[in-house]
C-alpha positions in Angstrom: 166.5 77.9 241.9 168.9 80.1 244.0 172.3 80.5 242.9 175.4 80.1 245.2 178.8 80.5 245.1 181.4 77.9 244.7 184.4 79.6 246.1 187.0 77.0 245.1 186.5 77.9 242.1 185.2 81.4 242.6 182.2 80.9 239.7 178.7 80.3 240.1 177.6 76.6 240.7 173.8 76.1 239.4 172.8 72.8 241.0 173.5 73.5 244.9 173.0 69.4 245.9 175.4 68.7 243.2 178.4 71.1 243.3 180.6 69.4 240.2 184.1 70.3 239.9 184.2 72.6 236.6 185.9 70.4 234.1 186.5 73.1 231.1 188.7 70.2 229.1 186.3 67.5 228.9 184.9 68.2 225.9 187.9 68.4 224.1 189.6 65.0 225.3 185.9 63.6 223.9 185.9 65.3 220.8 190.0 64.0 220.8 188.3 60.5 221.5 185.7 60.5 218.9 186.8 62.7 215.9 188.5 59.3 214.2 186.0 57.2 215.0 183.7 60.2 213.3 185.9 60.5 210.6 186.4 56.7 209.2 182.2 56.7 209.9 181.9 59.8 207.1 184.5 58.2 204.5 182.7 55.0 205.0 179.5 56.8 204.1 181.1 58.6 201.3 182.2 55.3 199.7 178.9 53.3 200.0 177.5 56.5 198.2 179.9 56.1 195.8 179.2 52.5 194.8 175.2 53.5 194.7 176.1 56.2 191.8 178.6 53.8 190.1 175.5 51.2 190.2 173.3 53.5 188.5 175.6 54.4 185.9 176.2 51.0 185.5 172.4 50.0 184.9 171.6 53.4 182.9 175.0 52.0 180.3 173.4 48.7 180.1 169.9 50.1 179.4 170.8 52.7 176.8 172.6 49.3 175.1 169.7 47.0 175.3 167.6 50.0 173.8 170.1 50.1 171.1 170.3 46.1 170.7 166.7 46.0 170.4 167.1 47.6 167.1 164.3 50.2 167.8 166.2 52.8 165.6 165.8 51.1 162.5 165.1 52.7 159.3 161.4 52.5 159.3 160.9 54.7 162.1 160.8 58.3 161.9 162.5 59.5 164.6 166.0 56.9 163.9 168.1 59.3 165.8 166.9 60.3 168.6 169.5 59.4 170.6 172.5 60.0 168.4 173.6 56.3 169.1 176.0 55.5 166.2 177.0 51.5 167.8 176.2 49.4 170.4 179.7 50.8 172.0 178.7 54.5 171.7 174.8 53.3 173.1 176.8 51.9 176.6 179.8 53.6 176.8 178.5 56.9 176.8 177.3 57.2 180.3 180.2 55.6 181.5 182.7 58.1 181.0 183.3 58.4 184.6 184.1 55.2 185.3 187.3 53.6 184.8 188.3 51.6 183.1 185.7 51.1 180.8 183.1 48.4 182.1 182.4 45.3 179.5 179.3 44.0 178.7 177.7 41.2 176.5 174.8 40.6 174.2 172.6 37.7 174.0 169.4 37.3 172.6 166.3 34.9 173.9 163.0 34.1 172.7 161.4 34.7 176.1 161.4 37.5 178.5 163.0 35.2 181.8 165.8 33.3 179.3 167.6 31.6 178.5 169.9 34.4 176.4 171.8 31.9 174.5 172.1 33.0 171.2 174.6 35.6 170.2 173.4 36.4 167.0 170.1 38.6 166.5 167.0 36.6 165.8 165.5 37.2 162.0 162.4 38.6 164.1 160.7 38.7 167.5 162.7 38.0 170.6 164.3 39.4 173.4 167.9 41.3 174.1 169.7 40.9 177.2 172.5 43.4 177.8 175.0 42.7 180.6 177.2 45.5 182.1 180.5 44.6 184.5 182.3 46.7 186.2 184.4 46.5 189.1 184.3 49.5 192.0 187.3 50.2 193.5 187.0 51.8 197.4 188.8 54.9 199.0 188.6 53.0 202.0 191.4 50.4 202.7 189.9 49.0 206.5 189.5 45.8 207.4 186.2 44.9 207.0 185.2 47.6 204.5 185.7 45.7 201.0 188.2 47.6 198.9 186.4 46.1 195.2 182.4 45.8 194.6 181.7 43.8 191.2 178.6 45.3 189.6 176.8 44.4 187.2 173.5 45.3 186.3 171.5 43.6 183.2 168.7 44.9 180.8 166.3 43.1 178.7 164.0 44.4 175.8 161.6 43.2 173.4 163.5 43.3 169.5 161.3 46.0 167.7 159.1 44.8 165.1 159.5 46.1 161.1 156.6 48.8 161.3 155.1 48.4 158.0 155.1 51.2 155.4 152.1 53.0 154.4 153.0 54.1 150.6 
C-alpha cells in the first residue's frame, strides 16, 4: 500500500481511493454522546448487584433462623453451641446487620414438608419449621422504569430435630 500525501491537510492519508477529511474531534463529541448513556447503564448494574447480595443475606437470615427454630441445639446434643445462637432474633438478625432497617420475619410450623405452616406454636414432636424473612430494598437509582423498592423475601423450611436418646 503506497502512501501519499494529502496536502490540504499536509499529513499522510493511508487509503488513496478514500481520502477522508481528518476529523480529530469526533471521538470526543461520541464519547460526549455516550458517556451518560454509559453511566446510568453502570449504576443500573450496580443496583441490580445490590438487590442479588441483599437477597442472599436475606435467605442466609432466614436459614440460620429456621436452623434455630428447628430446635437442633437442644440439650441432648453435644455440640449445643455451635453457633452461639442465644434466640431466634440473634439466629436471623445476625447476618443482617447491613441491612436496614431490620427485615421481619415469621414462624410457623407444619406437619409436612410443602404446608400448610399454620400453627404458630412448636409441635410436641416431629414436624416442620418454616421461617419467612421480609425485607424491602431500597434503589440508588431514581429513573423511570428502574423500580426504586424490591420486596424480598426469602423462606426456609427444616425438619424439627428429634430428642436423641441418652445412652447412660
Amino acid at each position: 500500500m503506497r502512501l501519499r500525501n494529502d496536502l490540504s491537510r499536509g499529513r499522510q492519508c493511508r487509503h488513496p481511493q478514500h481520502p477522508h477529511k481528518w476529523r480529530p474531534g469526533a471521538a470526543t463529541v461520541e464519547l460526549a454522546l455516550l458517556l451518560p448513556f454509559l453511566c446510568f447503564l453502570f449504576v443500573v448494574a450496580v443496583d441490580y448487584s445490590r438487590v442479588f447480595y441483599f437477597a442472599v443475606t436475606v435467605q442466609n437470615c432466614a436459614r440460620n433462623g429456621a436452623y434455630y427454630a428447628s430446635n437442633y441445639p437442644n440439650n441432648n446434643y453435644v455440640y449445643n453451641d455451635i453457633y452461639g445462637y442465644t434466640s431466634l432474633d440473634d439466629a436471623i438478625l445476625r447476618d443482617a446487620g447491613n441491612l436496614s432497617p431490620a427485615p421481619t420475619y415469621e414462624v410457623k410450623y407444619g406437619a409436612a414438608s410443602q404446608g400448610p405452616f399454620d400453627q404458630t406454636t412448636e409441635p410436641s414432636s416431629g414436624g416442620y419449621v418454616q421461617v419467612k424473612v421480609k425485607w424491602t430494598f431500597q434503589s440508588i437509582t431514581n429513573f423511570p422504569g428502574v423500580p426504586s423498592t424490591v420486596n424480598l423475601e426469602r423462606t426456609a423450611v427444616m425438619e424439627i430435630a428429634p430428642d436423641m436418646p441418652r445412652f447412660n
